[in-house]
C-alpha positions as CSV (number, residue, x, y, z in Angstrom):
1,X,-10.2,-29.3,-5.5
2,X,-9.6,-28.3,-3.3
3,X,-8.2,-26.6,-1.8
4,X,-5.2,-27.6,-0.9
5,X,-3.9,-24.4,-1.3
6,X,-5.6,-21.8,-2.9
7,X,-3.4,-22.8,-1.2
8,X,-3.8,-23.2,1.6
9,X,-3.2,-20.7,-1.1
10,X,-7.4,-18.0,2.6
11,X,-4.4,-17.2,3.2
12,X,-4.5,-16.0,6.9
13,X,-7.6,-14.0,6.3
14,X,-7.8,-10.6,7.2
15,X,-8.0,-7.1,4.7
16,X,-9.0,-3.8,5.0
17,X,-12.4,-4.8,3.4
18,X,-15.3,-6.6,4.5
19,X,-17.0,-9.7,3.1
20,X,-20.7,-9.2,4.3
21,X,-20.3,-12.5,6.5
22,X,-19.4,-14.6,4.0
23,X,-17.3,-17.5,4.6
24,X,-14.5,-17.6,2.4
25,X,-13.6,-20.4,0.3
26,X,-10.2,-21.6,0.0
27,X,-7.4,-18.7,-1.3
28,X,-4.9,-18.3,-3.9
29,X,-2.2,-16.4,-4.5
30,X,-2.4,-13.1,-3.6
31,X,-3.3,-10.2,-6.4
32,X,-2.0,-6.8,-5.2
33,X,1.2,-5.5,-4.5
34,X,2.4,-4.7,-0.5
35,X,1.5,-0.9,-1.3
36,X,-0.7,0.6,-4.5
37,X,1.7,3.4,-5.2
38,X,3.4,0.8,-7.6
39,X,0.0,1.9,-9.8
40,X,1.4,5.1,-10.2
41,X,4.2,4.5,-12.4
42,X,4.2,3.4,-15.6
43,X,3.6,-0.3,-16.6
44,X,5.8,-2.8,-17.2
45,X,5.7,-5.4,-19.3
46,X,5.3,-9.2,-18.5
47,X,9.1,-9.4,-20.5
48,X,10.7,-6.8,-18.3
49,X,10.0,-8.8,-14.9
50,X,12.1,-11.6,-16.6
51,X,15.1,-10.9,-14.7
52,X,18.8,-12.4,-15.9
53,X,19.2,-13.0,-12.1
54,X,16.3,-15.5,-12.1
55,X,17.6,-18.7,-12.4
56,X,16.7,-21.6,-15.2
57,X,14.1,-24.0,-13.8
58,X,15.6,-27.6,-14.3
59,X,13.2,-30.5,-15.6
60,X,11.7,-31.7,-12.4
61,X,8.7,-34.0,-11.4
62,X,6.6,-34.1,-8.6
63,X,5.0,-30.3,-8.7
64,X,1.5,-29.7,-7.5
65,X,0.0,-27.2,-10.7
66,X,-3.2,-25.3,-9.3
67,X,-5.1,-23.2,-11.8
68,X,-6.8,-20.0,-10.2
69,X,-9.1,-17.8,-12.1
70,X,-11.2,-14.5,-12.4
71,X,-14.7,-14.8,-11.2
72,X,-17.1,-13.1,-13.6
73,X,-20.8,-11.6,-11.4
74,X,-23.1,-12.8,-14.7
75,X,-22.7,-16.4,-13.8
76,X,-23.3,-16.1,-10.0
77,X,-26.9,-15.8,-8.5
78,X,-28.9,-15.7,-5.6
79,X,-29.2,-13.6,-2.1
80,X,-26.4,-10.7,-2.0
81,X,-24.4,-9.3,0.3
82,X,-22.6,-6.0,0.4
83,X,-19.1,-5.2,0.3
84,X,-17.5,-2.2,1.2
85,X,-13.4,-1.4,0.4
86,X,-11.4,1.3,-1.6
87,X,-13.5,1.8,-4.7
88,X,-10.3,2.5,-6.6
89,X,-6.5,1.3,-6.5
90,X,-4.5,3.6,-3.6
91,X,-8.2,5.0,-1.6
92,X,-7.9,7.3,1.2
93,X,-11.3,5.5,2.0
94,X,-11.0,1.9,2.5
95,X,-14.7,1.6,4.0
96,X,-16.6,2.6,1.3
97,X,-19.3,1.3,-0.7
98,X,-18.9,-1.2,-3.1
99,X,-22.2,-2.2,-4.2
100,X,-23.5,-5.4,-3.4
101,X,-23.2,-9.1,-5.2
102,X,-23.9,-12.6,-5.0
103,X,-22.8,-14.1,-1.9
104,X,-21.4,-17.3,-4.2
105,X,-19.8,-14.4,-6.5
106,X,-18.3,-12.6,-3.5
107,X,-16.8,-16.0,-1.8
108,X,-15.2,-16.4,-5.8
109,X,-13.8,-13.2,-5.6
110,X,-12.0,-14.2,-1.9
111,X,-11.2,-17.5,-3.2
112,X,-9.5,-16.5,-6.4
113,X,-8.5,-12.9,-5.7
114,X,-10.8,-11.4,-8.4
115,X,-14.4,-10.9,-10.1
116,X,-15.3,-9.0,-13.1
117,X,-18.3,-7.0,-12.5
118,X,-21.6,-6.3,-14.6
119,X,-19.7,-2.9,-15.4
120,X,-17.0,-4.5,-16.9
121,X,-14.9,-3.3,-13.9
122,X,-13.0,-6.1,-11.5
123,X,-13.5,-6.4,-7.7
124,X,-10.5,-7.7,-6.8
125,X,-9.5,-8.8,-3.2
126,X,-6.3,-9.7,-1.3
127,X,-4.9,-10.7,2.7
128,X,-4.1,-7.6,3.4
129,X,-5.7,-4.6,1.2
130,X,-9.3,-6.4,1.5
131,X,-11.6,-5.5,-1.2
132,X,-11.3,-2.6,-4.3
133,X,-12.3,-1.6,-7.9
134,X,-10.2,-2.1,-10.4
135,X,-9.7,-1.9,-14.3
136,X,-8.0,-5.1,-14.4
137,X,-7.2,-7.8,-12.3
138,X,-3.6,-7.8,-10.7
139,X,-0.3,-9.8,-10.3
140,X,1.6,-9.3,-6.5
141,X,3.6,-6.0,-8.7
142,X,0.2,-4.7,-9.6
143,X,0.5,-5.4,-13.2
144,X,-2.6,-7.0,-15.1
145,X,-2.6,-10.9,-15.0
146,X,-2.0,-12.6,-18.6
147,X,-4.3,-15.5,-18.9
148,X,-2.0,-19.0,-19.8
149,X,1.0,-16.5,-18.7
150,X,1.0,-15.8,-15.1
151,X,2.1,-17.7,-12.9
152,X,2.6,-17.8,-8.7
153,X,4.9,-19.6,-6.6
154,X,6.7,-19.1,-3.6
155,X,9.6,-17.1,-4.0
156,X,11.7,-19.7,-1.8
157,X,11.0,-22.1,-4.6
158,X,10.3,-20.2,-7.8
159,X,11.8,-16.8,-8.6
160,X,9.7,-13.7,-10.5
161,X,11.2,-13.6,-13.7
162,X,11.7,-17.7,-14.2
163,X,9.8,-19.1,-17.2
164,X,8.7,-23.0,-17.5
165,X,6.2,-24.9,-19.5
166,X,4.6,-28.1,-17.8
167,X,5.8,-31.3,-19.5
168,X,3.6,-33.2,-18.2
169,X,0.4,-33.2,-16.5
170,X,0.6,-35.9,-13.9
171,X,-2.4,-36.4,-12.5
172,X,-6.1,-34.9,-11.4
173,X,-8.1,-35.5,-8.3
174,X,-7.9,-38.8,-6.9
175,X,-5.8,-40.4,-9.0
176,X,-7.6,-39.6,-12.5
177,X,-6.4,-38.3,-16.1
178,X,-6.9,-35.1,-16.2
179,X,-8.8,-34.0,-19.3
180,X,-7.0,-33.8,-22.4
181,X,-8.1,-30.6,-23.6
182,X,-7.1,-29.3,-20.4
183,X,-4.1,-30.7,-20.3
184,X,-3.0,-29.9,-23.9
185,X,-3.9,-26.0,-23.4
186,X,-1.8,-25.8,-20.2
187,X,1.1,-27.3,-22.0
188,X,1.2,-25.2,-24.6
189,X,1.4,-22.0,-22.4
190,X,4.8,-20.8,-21.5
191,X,4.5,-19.5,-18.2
192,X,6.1,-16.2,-16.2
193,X,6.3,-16.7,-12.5
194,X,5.1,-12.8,-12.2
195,X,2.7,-13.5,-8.6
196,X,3.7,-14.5,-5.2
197,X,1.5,-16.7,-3.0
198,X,1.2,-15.3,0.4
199,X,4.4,-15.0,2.5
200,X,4.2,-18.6,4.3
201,X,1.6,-20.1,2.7
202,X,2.4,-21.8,-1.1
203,X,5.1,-24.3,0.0
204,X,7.2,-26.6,-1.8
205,X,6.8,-27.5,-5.5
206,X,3.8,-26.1,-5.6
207,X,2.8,-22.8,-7.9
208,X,-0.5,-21.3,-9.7
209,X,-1.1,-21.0,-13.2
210,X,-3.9,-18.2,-14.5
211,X,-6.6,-19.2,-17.3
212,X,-8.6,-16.0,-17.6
213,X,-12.3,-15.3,-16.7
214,X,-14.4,-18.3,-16.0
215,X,-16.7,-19.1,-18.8
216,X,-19.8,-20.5,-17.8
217,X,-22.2,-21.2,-14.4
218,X,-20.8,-24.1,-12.5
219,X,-17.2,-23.6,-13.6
220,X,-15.9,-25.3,-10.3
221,X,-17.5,-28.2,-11.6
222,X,-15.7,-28.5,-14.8
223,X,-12.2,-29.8,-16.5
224,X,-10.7,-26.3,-16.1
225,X,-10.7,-26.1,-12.4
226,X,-7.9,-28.3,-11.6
227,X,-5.1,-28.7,-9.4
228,X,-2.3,-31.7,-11.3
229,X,-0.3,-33.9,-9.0
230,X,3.2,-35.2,-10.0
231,X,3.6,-32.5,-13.0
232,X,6.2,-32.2,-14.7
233,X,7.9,-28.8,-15.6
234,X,10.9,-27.7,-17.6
235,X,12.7,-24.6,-18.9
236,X,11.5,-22.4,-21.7
């Protein structure tokens, strides 16, 4: 879709990691928090960010609703490049070793701010800690995304804590229906603004939605990876 944001959401580009060359393909809201320290204490839950101070989203029209994903190394192929980073949350070493991946798996991982890895452990990337391994992939707080939970938005639009379900889908790319299966799943999630996009970048009426691990090869081809124009959301 793309990408608009995700988003406008690569995000200024820059990290302690490095890509192997590879040319990024359009970001998303960022997945890790300003410092990994927050890892250290214990976690909290998706409920507990839903502050009292966050206020109820009135019904409203006219959002831009871009999903993001997590990138999964089985379904990517082809040459690979190497990627060095932290290879755990709060390094002393942020030049290390990562192994190497598909380059089309590594530009997933930049694009959409994680990758689950043949391991079963996640790669995950943002702006401004570059690459790492993980256990999970995480929200701007450092907590674990929820799949048809989290969502991201600018804090100038959308504070943490405020809940919504989309009433309406609007519209896909160019002008088209989205898919109903699509569109039924992602209004039947009720949605936690726990993720920030990138200081800047976002915008107005425009916020992420998570769905969980791709599923298949060629998932940028298919219903799921969508970005709805003229949604409509409203208070849950």
């Amino acid at each position: 879709m793309r990408r608009l944001l995700i988003f406008l959401l690569a995000l200024s580009l820059g990290g302690c990691g490095t890509d192997g060359g590879v040319t990024p393909a359009a970001p998303v809201p960022q997945q890790s928090p300003a410092s990994l320290k927050v890892w250290t204490v214990p976690s909290i839950s998706a409920a507990a960010l839903a502050s009292p101070a966050a206020p109820a989203l009135p019904t409203s029209a006219g959002w831009s609703v871009t999903v993001y994903y997590t990138a999964v190394q089985k379904f990517h192929h082809g040459d690979k490049v190497k990627v060095t980073g932290c290879p755990e949350p709060g390094c002393d070493d942020d030049n290390a070793d990562l192994g190497s991946y598909p380059q089309d798996f590594v530009r997933a991982v930049k694009a959409e701010g994680s990758g689950r890895i043949a391991t079963g452990r996640y790669l995950n990337w943002s702006f401004d800690l570059g690459y790492w391994l993980d256990t999970a992939t995480r929200d701007s707080t450092g907590q674990p995304l929820e799949p048809f939970v989290s969502a991201a938005a600018d804090p100038g639009e959308l504070r943490r804590g405020t809940r919504f379900t989309i009433a309406g889908c609007g519209t896909a790319t160019a002008g088209a229906a989205p898919s109903a299966t699509v569109c039924a799943a992602l209004r039947a999630a009720k949605w936690l603004v726990t993720d920030d996009f990138t200081p800047g970048l976002g915008g107005s009426r425009e916020i992420g939605v998570y769905i969980g691990p791709e599923t298949g090869p060629g998932f940028t081809g298919s219903d799921w990876y969508v970005t709805l124009r003229g949604a409509t959301l409203q208070p849950s």
